[in-house]
C-alpha positions as CSV (number, residue, x, y, z in Angstrom):
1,X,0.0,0.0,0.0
2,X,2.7,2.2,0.5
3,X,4.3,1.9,-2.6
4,X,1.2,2.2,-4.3
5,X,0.5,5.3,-2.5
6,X,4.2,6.8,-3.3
7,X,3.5,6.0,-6.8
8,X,0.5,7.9,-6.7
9,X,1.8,11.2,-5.1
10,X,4.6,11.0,-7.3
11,X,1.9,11.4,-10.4
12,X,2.5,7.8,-12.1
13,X,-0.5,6.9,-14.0
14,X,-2.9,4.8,-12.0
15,X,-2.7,2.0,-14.8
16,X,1.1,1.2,-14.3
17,X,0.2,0.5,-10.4
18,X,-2.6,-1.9,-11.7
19,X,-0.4,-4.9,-10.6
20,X,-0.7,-4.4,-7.0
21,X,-4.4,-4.9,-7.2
22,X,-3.7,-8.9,-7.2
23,X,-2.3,-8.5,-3.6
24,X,-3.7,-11.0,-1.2
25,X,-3.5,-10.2,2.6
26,X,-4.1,-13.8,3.8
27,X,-2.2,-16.2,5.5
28,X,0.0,-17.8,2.5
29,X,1.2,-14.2,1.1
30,X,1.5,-12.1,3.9
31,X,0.9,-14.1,7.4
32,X,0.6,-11.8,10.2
33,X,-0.5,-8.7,8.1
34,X,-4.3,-7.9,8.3
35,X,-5.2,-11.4,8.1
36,X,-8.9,-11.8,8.3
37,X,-10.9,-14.6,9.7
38,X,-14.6,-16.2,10.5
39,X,-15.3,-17.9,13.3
40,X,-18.7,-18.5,14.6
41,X,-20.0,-15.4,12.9
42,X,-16.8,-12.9,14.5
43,X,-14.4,-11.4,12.2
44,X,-11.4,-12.3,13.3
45,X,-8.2,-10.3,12.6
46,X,-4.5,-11.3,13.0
47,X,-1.8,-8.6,13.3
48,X,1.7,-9.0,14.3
49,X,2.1,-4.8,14.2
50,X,4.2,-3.9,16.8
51,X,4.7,-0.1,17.7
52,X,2.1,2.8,18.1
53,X,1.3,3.4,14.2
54,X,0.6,0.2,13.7
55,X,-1.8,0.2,17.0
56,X,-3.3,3.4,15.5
57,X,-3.6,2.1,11.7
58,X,-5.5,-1.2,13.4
59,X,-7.7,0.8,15.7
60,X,-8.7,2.7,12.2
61,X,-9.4,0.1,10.1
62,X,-11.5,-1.5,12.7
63,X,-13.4,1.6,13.5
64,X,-14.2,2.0,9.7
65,X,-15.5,-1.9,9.3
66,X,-19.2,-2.3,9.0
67,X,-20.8,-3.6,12.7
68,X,-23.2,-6.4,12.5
69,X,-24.3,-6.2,16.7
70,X,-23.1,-4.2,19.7
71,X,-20.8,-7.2,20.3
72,X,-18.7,-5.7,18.0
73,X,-15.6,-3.8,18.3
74,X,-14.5,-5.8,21.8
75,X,-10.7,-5.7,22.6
76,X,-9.2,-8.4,24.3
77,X,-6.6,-8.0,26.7
């Protein structure tokens, strides 16, 4: 995401950054990043980020996912 996003402030045209659209986040291709999972009806998310941006980054893409119930959103600690 990051290199896509350099490419586009840098003014590439948006068609020669088409190849990072086949980017998987799962388990085989990037284990540990953003990995998403179901279980019993949760979303389940696996992160090994480790320092305050990546806390922050987290927090904001979970914020920005679609609820289901008021059970969502619960931090484990």
């Amino acid at each position: 995401m990051a290199a896509i996003g350099a490419g586009w402030a840098l003014g590439l045209d948006w068609r020669s950054l088409c190849g990072f659209g086949s980017f998987v986040s799962d388990v085989q291709t990037a284990p540990g990043r953003f990995n998403l999972f179901s279980h019993r009806g949760a979303t389940l998310i696996a992160d090994y980020g480790h320092n305050a941006d990546c806390d922050s980054a987290l927090v904001c893409a979970i914020d920005n996912m679609p609820a289901n119930d008021a059970r969502s959103h619960q931090w484990c600690r």
